[in-house]
N, C-alpha and C positions, 0 to 999 in steps of 0.2 A: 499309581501316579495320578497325581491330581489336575483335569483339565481345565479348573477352574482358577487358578493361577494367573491374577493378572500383573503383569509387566509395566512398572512406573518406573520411571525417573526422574530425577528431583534436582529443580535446578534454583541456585538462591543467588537473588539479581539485589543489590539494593535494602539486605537483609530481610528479604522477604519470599519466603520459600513457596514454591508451585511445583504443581506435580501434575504430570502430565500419563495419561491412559495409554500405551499404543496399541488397546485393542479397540481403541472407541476414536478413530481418528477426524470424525468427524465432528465430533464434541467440539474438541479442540478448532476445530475451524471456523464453526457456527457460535463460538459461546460472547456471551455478549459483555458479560461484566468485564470490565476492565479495558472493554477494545471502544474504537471510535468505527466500526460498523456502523451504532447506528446516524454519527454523525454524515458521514459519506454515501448512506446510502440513494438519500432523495437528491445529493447530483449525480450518480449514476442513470439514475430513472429518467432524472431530466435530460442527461445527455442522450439516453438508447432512444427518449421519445423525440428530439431536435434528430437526429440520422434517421427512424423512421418517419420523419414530416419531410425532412429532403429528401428521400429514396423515394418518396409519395408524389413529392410533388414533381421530380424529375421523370417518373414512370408517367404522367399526366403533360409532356411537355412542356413544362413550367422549370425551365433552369436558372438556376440560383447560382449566381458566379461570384467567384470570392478573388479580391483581390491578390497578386504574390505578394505584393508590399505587406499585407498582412501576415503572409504565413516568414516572410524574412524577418516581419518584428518578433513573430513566438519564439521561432528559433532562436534569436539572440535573448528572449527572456530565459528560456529552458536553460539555454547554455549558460545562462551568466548566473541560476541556479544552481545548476549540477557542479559548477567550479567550487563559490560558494559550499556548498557540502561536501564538495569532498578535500577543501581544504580546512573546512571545520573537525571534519574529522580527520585527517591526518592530523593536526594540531594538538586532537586528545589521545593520539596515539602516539607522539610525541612525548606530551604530559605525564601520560600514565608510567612510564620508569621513575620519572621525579616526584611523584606522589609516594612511591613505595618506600623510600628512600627514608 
């Protein structure tokens, strides 16, 4: 028996086939072409660095108070996103029997 046997599967999205390792599962996670990693990355970085300047400046008696009026305005943007998408996608999920047709 041969333990050198790797395990793909091949998924074709869009007429465009990818194959995927699952003995290499971190390839898959880290790889770069084709994903928007690197776009997202540097607001990540600036977000962990804004929570550690406020957990810095709070640990130094320096509090930074944030209005609720503010956090009631996210909430109604997130939420009026997430409707947004998932009525977007219901709508292609709808679509998708009349296209086959």
């Amino acid at each position: 028996m041969n333990c050198d046997i790797q395990e793909t599967y091949s998924n074709v999205t869009h007429g465009v086939s990818m194959q995927y390792d699952t003995k290499r599962p971190w390839r898959i996670l880290f790889r770069t072409h084709g994903s928007i990693w690197c776009m997202v990355l540097p607001y990540c970085l600036l977000n962990c660095g804004l929570l550690v300047g406020v957990t810095l400046l709070k640990k130094s008696d320096i509090n930074i108070y944030f209005s609720a009026k503010g956090h009631a305005i996210m909430s109604l943007i997130v939420s009026f996103l997430v409707v947004s998408k998932v009525n977007l996608a219901f709508d292609r999920y709808m679509e998708a029997p009349r296209a086959s047709w």
